[in-house]
Structure formats: structure tokens, C-alpha cells
KOLNUSE-57949 format. One line per 8 residues: number of its first residue (from 1); their letters; for each residue z negated, x, y negated of C-alpha. Coordinates in pm, whole numbers, plus 50000, padded with zeros to 5 digits. Last residue first. Layout:
% residues N
NUM) a) Z,X,Y; ...;
***
This chain:
% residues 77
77) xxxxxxxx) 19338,13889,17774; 19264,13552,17797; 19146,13512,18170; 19532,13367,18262; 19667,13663,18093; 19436,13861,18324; 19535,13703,18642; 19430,14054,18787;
69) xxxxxxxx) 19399,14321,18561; 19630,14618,18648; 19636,14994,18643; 19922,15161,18675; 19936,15548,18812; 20115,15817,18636; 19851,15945,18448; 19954,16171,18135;
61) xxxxxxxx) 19898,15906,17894; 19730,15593,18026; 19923,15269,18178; 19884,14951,18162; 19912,14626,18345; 19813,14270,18238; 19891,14007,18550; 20011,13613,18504;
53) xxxxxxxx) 20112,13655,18833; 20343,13960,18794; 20328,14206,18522; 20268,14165,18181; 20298,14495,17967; 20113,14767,17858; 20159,15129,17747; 20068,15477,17662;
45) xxxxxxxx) 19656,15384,17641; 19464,15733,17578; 19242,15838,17874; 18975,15725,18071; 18937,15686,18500; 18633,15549,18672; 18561,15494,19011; 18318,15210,19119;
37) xxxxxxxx) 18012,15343,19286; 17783,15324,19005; 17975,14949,18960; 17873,14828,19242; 18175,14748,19505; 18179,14416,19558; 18330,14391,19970; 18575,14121,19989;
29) xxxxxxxx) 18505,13886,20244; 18729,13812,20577; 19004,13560,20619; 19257,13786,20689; 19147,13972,20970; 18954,13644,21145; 19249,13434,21092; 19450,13703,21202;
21) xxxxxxxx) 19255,13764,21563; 19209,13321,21617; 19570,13310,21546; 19641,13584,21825; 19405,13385,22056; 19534,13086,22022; 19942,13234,22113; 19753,13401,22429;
13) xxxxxxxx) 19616,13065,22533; 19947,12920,22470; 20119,13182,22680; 19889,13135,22971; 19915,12758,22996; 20284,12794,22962; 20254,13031,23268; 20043,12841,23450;
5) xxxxx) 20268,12563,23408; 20580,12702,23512; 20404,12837,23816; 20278,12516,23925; 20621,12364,23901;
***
């Protein structure tokens, strides 16, 4: 019996712990970038569209990549 209950004891401690480790990962702050730091791309707007979450995304000619404005419907855009 003393066995079965350090090993409960042991496996709860260990299930705290791992909460306690992604709490702490997710829960962290977002770093602000400054905006000399910020990277920068320009070009001629091809298209844009909603995307999820209320999201406007667009692409520029020649770049393959999306770009996306977060809740930016929601902001007014």
C-alpha cells in the first residue's frame, strides 16, 4: 500500500510540474520589436482577401509569401 501511494504521489508531482513548464512556455510576453528593427518588404498589391479570425491578408506581386493583419476586419480595415 505504501508503494502504491508513493507512486501516485510521484506521478502527481510530475503531472504539476509539467503544467507548471507549459504554463510558464505559453504564458510568456511577446517581445515588441522596434520598428528600426522590424523588417520591411514593398511591392505592388496582387491581392487581398479575408482570412481567418476576422483576418485581412494580401499578397504582393512576385512574392509568394502572405502577409496578414491580425483581427484587422475587426480594427476597421
Amino acid at each position: 500500500m505504501k508503494k502504491i501511494l508513493t507512486i501516485l504521489g510521484l506521478s502527481i508531482a510530475c503531472f504539476l510540474v509539467s503544467l507548471v513548464i507549459l504554463a510558464l512556455i505559453f504564458i510568456r510576453p511577446v517581445p515588441i520589436v522596434a520598428e528600426e528593427e522590424a523588417l520591411v518588404s514593398s511591392g505592388v498589391l496582387a491581392d487581398v482577401f479575408e482570412g481567418s479570425g476576422a483576418d485581412v491578408v494580401f499578397r504582393l506581386e512576385g512574392d509568394r509569401t502572405r502577409y496578414y493583419v491580425n483581427r484587422g476586419l475587426e480594427n476597421g480595415l
